[in-house]
C-alpha positions in Angstrom: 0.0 0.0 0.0 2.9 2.3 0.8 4.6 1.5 -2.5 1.8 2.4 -4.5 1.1 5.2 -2.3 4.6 6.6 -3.4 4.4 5.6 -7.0 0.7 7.2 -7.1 2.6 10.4 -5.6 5.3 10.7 -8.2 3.1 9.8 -10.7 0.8 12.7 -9.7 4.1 15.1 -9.4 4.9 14.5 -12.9 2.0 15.5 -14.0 1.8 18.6 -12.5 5.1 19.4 -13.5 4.3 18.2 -17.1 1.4 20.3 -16.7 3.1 23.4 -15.5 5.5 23.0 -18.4 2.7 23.1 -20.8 1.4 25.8 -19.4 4.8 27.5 -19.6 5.1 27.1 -22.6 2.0 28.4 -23.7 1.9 31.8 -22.0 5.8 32.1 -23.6 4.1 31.2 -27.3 1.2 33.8 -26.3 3.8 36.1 -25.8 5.7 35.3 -28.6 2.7 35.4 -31.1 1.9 39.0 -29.2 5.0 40.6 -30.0 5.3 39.0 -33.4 2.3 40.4 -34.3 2.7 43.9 -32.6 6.2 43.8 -34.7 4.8 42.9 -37.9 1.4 45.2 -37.5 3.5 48.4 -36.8 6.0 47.5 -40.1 2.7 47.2 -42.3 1.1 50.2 -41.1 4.5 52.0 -41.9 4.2 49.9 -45.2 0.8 51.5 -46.1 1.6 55.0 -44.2 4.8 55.5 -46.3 2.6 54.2 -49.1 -0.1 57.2 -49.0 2.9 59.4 -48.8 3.8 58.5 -52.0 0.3 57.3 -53.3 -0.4 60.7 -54.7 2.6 61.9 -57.4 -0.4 62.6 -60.0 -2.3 65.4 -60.7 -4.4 67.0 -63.5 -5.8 70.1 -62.9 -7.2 73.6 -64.8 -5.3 76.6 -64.4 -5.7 80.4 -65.1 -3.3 83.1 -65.3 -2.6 86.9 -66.3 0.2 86.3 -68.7 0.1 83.8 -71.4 -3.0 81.6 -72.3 -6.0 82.4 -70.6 -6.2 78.7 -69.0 -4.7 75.4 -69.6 -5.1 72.0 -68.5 -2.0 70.4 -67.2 -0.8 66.9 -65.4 1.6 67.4 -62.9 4.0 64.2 -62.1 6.0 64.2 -59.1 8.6 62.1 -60.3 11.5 62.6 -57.1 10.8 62.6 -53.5 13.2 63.8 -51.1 13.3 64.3 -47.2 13.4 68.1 -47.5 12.2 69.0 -51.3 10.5 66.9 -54.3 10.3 67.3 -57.9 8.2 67.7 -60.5 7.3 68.2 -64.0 4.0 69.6 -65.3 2.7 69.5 -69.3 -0.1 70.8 -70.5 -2.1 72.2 -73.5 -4.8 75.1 -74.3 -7.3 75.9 -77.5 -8.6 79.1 -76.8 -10.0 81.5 -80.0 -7.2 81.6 -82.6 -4.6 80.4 -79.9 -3.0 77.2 -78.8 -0.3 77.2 -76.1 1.7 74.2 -74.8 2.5 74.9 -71.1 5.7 73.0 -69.5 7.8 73.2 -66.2 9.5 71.9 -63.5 8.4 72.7 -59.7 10.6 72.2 -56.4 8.6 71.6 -53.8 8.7 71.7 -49.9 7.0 70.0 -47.3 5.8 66.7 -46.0 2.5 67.7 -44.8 -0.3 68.7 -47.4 0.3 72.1 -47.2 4.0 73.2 -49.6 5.6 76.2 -50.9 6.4 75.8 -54.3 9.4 77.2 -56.8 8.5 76.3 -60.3 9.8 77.6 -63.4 7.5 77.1 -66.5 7.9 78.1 -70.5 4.9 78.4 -72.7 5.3 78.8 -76.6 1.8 80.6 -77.6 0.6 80.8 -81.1 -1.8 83.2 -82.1 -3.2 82.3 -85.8 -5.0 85.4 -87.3 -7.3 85.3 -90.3 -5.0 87.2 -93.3 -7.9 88.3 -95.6 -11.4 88.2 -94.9 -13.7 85.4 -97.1 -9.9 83.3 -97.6 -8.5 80.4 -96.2 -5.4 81.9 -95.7 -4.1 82.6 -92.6 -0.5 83.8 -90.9 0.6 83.3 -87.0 2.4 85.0 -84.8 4.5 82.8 -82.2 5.6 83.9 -78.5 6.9 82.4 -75.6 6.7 83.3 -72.1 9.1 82.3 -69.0 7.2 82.5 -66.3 9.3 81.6 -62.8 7.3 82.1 -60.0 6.9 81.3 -56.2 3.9 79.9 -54.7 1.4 77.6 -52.5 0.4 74.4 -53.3 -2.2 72.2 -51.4 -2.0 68.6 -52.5 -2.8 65.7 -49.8 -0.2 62.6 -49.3 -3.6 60.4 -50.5 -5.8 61.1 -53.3 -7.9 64.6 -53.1 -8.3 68.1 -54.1 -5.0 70.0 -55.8 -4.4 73.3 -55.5 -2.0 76.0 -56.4 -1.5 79.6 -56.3 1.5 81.3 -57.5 3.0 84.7 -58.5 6.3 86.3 -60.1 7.8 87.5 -63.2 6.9 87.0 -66.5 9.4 87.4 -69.5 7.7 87.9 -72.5 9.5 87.2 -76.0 8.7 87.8 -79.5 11.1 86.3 -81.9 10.6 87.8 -85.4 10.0 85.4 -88.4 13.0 86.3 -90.0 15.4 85.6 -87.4 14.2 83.5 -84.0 17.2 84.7 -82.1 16.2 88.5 -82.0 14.3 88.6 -79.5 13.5 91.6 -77.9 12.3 90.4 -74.0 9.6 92.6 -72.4 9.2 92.0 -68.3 5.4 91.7 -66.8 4.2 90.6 -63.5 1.7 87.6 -63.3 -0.9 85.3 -61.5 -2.2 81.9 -61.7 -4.2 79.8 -60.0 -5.0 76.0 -60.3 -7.6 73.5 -59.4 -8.2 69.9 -60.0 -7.5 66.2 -58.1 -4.0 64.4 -57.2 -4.0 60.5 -57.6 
C-alpha cells in the first residue's frame, strides 16, 4: 500500500510538473505570437503610411493666369521625393479662339505635410493664328513664348484629393521675329495663376 502510495505520488508530481511546463510554454508562445504580431502590425502600417505618402505623385488640374493663355489644363508628375524638397514636372495644352499654347515646367517643392511652398519655373510657346484676308483660307501666326518663374502655395494631400496652387512672379515675354528667332526683344510683366483639379 505504501509502494503504491509513493508511486501514485510521483506519478501525480509529474503530471503537475508536465502540466506546469505546458502551461509555460503556452503563455511564452502567447507572448511570442503578441509581439510578433505587434512587430509585424507596426512595419505594415508603416508599409501602407509610407505608401499614401507616396500614393499621390499625380495630378491634372485647370489653371488660369494673367500672362500667357487664358487657362490650360496640365498633369503634374512628381517624379523625385526627397526628405526636405521633391520634384516635378507639369505639361499641358490650351485651345482658346485663334490660340494654342503648350504649357511646360519643372516645380521644387517643400514639405511633407499637405500644405507646400512651391518654386516652379514654367515656359509656354503661344501661337496666335489670325485670319490674313477676310472670305480666304489663308491665314499667318504670330509665335511667343513666355518664361514665367514664380513662387507659390500648393495644397496637394499625401492620399488622393483636391489639388491646388497659387503662384506669383515675373513674366518674361519674348517675341522672336520670323525672319530671325534669335532677335528677340524680352519685355518683363508681372503675373498670377491659379490652379484647381485632383491628385492621384
Amino acid at each position: 500500500m505504501i509502494i503504491q502510495t509513493k508511486e501514485f505520488t510521483a506519478d501525480y508530481s509529474r503530471r503537475i510538473a508536465k502540466r506546469d511546463m505546458l502551461n509555460l510554454l503556452r503563455a511564452n508562445s502567447c507572448k511570442q505570437l503578441v509581439l510578433l504580431s505587434a512587430i509585424f502590425l507596426s512595419g505594415f502600417n508603416g508599409l501602407v503610411f509610407c505608401q499614401d505618402r507616396t500614393k499621390a505623385k499625380n495630378a491634372v488640374y485647370m489653371e488660369g493666369a494673367t500672362r500667357g493663355p487664358v487657362y490650360s489644363i496640365n498633369y503634374d508628375r512628381i517624379f523625385r521625393q526627397g526628405e526636405v524638397l521633391a520634384y516635378s514636372f507639369r505639361a499641358g495644352f490650351s485651345i482658346y479662339d485663334n490660340t494654342v499654347s503648350f504649357p511646360v515646367g519643372v516645380n521644387f517643392i517643400t514639405g511633407l505635410n499637405e500644405h507646400h511652398a512651391e518654386f516652379s519655373l514654367s515656359v509656354i510657346p503661344y501661337i496666335d493664328y489670325n485670319v490674313h484676308l477676310v472670305g480666304s483660307n489663308e491665314t499667318e501666326s504670330d509665335k511667343y513664348i513666355f518664361v514665367n518663374p514664380a513662387i507659390g502655395y500648393r495644397y496637394q494631400k499625401a492620399e488622393r484629393g483636391i489639388f491646388l496652387k497659387v503662384a506669383a512672379g515675373p513674366s518674361i515675354f519674348l517675341d522672336p521675329p520670323s525672319n530671325d528667332f534669335w532677335n528677340m526683344d524680352p519685355k518683363l510683366y508681372a503675373f498670377g495663376s491659379i490652379g484647381l483639379g485632383i491628385s492621384f
